[in-house]
Short mmCIF file of the C-alpha atoms (twelve columns), coordinates in Angstrom:
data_MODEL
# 
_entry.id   MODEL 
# 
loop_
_atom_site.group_PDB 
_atom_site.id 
_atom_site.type_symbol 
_atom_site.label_atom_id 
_atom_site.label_alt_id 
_atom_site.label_comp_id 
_atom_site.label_asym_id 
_atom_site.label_seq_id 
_atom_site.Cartn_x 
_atom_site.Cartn_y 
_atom_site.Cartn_z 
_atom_site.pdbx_PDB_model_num 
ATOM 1   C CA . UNK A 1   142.190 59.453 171.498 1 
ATOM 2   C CA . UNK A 2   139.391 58.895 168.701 1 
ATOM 3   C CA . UNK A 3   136.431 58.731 170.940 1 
ATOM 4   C CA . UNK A 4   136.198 54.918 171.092 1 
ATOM 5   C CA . UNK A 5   135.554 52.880 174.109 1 
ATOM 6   C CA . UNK A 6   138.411 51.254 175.731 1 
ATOM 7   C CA . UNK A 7   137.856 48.163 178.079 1 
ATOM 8   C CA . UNK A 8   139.583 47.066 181.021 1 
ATOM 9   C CA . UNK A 9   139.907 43.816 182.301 1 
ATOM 10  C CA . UNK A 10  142.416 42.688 185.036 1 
ATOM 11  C CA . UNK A 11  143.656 39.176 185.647 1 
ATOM 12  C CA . UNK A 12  145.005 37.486 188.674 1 
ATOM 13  C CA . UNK A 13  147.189 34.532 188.811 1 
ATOM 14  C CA . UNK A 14  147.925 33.427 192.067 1 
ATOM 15  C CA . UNK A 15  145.766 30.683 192.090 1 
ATOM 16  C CA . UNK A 16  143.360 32.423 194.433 1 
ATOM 17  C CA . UNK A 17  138.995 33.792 194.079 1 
ATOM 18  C CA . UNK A 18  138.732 37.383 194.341 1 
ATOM 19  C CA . UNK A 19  135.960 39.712 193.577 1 
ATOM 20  C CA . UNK A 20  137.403 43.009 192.070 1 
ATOM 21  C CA . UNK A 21  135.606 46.082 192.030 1 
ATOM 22  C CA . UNK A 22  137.009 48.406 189.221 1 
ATOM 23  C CA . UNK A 23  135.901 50.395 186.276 1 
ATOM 24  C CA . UNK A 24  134.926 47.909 183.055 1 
ATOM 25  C CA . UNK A 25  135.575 50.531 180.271 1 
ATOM 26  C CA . UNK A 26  136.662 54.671 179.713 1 
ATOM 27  C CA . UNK A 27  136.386 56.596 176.084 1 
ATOM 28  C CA . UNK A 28  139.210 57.542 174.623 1 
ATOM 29  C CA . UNK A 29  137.827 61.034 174.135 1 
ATOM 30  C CA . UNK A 30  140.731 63.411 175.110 1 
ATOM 31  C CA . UNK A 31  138.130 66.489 175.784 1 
ATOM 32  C CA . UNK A 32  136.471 65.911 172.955 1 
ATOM 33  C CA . UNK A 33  133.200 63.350 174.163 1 
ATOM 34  C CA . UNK A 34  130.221 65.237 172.924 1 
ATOM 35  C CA . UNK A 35  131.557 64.107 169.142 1 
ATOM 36  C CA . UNK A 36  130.708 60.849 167.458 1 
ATOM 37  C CA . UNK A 37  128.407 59.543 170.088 1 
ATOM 38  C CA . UNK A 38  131.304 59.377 173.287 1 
ATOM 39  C CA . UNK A 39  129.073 61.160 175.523 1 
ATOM 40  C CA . UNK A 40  126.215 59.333 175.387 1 
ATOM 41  C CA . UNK A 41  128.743 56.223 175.637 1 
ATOM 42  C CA . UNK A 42  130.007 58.220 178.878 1 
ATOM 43  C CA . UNK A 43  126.594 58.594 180.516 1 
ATOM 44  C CA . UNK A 44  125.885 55.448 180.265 1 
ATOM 45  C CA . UNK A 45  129.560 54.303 182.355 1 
ATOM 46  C CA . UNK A 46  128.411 56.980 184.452 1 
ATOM 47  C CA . UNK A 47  125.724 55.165 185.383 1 
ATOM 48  C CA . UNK A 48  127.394 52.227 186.042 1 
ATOM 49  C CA . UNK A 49  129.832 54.206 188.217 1 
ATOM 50  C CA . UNK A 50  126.846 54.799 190.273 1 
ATOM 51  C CA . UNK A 51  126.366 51.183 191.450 1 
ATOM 52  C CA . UNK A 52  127.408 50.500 195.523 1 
ATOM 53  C CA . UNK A 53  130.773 49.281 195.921 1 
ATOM 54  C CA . UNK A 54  132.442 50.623 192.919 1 
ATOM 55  C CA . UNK A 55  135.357 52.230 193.264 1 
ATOM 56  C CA . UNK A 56  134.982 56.314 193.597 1 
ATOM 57  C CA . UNK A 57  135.526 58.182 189.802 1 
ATOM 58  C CA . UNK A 58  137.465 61.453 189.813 1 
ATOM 59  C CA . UNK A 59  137.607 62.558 186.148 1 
ATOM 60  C CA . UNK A 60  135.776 65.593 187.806 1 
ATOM 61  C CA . UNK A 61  136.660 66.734 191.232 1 
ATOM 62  C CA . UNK A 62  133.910 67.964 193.857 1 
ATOM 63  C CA . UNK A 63  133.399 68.362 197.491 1 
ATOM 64  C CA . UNK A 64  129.939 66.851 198.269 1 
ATOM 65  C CA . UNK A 65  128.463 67.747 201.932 1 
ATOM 66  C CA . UNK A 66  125.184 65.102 203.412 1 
ATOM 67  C CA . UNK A 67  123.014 66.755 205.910 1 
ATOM 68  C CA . UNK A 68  120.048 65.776 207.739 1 
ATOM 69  C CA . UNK A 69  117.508 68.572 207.830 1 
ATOM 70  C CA . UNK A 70  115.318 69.141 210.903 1 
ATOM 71  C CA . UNK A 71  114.926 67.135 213.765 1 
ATOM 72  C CA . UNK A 72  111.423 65.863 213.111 1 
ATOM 73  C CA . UNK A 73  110.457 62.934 210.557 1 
ATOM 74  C CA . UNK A 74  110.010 65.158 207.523 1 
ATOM 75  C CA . UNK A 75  105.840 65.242 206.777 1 
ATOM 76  C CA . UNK A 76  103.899 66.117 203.179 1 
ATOM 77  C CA . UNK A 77  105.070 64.407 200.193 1 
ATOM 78  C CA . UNK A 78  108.248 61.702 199.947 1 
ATOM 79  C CA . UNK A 79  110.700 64.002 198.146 1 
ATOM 80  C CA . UNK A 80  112.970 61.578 195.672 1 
ATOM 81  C CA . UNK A 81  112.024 58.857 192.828 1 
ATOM 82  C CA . UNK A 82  110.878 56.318 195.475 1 
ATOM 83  C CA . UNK A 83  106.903 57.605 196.126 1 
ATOM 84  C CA . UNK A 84  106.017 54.317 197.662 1 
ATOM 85  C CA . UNK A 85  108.669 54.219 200.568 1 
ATOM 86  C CA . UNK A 86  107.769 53.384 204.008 1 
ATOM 87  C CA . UNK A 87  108.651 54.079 207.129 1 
ATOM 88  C CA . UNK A 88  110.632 57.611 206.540 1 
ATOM 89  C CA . UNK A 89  112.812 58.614 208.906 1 
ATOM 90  C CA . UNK A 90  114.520 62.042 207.729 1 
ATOM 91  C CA . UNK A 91  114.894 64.624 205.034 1 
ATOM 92  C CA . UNK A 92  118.475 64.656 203.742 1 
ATOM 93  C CA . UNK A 93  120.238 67.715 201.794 1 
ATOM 94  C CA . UNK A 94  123.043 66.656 199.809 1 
ATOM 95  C CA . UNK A 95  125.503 69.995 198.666 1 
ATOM 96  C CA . UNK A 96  127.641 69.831 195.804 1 
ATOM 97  C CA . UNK A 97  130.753 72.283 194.931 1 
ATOM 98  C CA . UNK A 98  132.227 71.855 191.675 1 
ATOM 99  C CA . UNK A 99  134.808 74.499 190.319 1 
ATOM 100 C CA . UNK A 100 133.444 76.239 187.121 1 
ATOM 101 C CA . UNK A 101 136.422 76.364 185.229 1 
ATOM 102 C CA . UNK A 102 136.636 72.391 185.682 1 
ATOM 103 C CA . UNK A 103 133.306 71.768 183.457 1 
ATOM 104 C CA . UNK A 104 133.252 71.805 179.580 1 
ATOM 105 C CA . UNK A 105 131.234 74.361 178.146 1 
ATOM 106 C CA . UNK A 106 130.944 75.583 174.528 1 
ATOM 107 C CA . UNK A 107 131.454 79.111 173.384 1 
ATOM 108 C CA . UNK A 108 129.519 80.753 170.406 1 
ATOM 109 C CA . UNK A 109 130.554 83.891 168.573 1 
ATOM 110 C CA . UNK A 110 128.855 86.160 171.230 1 
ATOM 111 C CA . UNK A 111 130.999 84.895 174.128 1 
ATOM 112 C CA . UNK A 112 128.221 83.193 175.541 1 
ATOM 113 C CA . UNK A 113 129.520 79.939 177.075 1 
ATOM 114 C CA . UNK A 114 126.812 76.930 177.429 1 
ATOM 115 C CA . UNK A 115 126.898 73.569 179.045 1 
ATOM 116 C CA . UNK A 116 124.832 71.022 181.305 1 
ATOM 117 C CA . UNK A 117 125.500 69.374 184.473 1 
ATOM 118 C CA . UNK A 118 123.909 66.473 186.570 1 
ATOM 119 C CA . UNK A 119 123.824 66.058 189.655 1 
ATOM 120 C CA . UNK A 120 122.554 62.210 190.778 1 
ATOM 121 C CA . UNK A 121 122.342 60.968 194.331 1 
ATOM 122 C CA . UNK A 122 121.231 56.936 194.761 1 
ATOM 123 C CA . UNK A 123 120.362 55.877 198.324 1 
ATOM 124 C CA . UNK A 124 120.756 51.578 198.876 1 
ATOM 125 C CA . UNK A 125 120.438 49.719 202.149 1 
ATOM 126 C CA . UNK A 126 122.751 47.394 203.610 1 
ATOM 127 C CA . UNK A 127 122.154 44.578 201.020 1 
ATOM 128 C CA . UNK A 128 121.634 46.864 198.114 1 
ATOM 129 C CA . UNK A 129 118.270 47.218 197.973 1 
ATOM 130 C CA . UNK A 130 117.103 50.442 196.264 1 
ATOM 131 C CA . UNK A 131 115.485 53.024 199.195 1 
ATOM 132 C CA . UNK A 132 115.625 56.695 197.355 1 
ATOM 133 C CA . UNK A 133 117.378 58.659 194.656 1 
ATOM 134 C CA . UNK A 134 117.420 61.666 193.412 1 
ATOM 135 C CA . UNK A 135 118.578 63.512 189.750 1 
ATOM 136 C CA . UNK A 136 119.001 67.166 188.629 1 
ATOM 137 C CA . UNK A 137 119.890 68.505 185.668 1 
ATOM 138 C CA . UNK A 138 121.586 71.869 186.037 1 
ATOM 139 C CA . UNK A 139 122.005 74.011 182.553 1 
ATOM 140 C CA . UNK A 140 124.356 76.218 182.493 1 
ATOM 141 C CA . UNK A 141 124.433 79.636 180.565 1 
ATOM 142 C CA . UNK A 142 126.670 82.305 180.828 1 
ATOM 143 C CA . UNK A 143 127.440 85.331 178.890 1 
ATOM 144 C CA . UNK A 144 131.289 86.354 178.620 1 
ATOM 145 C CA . UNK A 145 130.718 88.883 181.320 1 
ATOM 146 C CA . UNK A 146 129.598 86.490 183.971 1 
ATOM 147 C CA . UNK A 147 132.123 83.630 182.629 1 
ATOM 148 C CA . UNK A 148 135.621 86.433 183.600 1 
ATOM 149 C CA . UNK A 149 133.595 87.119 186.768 1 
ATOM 150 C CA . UNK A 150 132.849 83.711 188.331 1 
ATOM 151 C CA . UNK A 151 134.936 81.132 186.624 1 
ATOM 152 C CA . UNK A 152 137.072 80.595 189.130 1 
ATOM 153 C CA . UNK A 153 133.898 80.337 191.638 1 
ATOM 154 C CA . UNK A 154 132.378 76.540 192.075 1 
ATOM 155 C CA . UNK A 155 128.957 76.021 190.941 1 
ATOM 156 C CA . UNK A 156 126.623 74.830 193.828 1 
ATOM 157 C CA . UNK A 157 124.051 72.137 193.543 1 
ATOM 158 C CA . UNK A 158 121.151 71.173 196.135 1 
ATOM 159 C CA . UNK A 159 119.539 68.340 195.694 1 
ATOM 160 C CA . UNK A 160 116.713 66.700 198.521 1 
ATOM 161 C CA . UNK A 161 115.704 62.854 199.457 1 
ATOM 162 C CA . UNK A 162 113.999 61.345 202.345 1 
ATOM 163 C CA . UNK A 163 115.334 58.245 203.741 1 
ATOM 164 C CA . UNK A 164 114.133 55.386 205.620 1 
ATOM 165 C CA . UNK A 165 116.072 54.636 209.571 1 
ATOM 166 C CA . UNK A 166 118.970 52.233 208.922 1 
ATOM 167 C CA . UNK A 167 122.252 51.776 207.609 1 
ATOM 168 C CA . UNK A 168 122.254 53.710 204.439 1 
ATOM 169 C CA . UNK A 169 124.625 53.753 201.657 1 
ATOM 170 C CA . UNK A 170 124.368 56.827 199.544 1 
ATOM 171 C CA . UNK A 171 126.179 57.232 196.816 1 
ATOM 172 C CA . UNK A 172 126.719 60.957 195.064 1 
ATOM 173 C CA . UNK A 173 127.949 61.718 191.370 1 
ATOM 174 C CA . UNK A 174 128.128 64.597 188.987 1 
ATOM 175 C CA . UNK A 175 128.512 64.245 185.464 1 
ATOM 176 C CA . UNK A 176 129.735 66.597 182.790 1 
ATOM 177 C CA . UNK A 177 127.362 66.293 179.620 1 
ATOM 178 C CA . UNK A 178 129.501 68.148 177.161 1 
ATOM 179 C CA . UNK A 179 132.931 66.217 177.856 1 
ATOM 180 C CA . UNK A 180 131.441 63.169 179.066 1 
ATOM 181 C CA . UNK A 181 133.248 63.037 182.325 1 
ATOM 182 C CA . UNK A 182 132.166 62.357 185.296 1 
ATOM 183 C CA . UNK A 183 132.982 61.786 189.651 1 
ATOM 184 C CA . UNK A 184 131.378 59.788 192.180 1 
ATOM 185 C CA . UNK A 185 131.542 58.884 195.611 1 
ATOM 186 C CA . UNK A 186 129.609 56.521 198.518 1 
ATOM 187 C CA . UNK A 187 129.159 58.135 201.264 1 
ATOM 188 C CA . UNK A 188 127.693 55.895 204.713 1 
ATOM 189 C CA . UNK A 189 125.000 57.172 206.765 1 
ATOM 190 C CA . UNK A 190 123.243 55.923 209.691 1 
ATOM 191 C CA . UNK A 191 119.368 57.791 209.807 1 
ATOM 192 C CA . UNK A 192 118.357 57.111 212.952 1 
ATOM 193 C CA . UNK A 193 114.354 56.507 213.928 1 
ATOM 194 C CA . UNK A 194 112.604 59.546 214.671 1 
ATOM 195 C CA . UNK A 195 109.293 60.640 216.741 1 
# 
């Protein structure tokens, strides 16, 4: 557990082609990214744990909820990364839980525990083509009052894209800045057409 990255690579020998979806690399960080450079190492696998079809990450456990807002195609300015998308079709709220306790945050003499969290949803269409995402960074500061009161409460993250009508593969992660660790999950969604 010295911080280094560790790769993975998996062999089969049956003769047969396969494609196998599975994580390339982890740091050997045992808690302790956010020293000798692990963490930025981290965000960057995060990242790649991002891309459609990889396997879901659970080195941080949340419940992530999708829902379509309003009834109506959403009007005013395409929320999300994508300005130039066409043909809108809804306004989507994705809500994160994560349990407080879970996340690394660093205590200074005063008690005051600090920390950052983001929160990344990526929206692809049925042949991976790139319709929406959507980042926030969440920081996190609490004094030791607030840290005996609500560490055993989840923190709760909004974040808001529009989407095009289709088949729509979203996929949500949240990723721990001060340990380097990270969870993800796809989640399918069919937006349909509205008037």
């Amino acid at each position: 557990y010295n911080g280094e990255q560790r790769h993975i690579r998996i062999r089969l020998t049956d003769g047969k082609r396969y494609k196998l979806l599975y994580r390339r690399s982890y740091y050997a960080d045992a808690g302790m990214a956010s020293q000798n450079g692990a963490a930025q190492g981290s965000r960057k696998v995060f990242l790649e744990a991002m891309r459609r079809g990889v396997p879901p990450s659970s080195q941080i456990i949340f419940e992530a909820r999708v829902v379509a807002k309003g009834k109506k195609p959403p009007s005013g300015p395409i929320v999300g990364a994508i300005q130039t998308m066409k043909h809108r079709a809804a306004r989507y709220t994705v809500k994160y839980a994560v349990l407080l306790s879970s996340l690394h945050l660093t205590r200074n003499a005063d008690g005051l525990r600090q920390g950052r969290l983001d929160a990344l949803a990526i929206a692809c269409g049925s042949h991976g083509k790139l319709l929406n995402w959507v980042e926030n960074v969440v920081p996190i500061s609490l004094d030791r009052e607030a840290w005996n009161r609500y560490k055993g409460y989840s923190l709760l993250v909004h974040q808001t894209l529009d989407l095009p009508a289709g088949q729509v593969h979203l996929r949500v992660g949240l990723y721990d800045a001060g340990s380097g660790r990270f969870g993800s999950v796809g989640i399918p969604i069919q937006v349909a057409a509205r008037k």
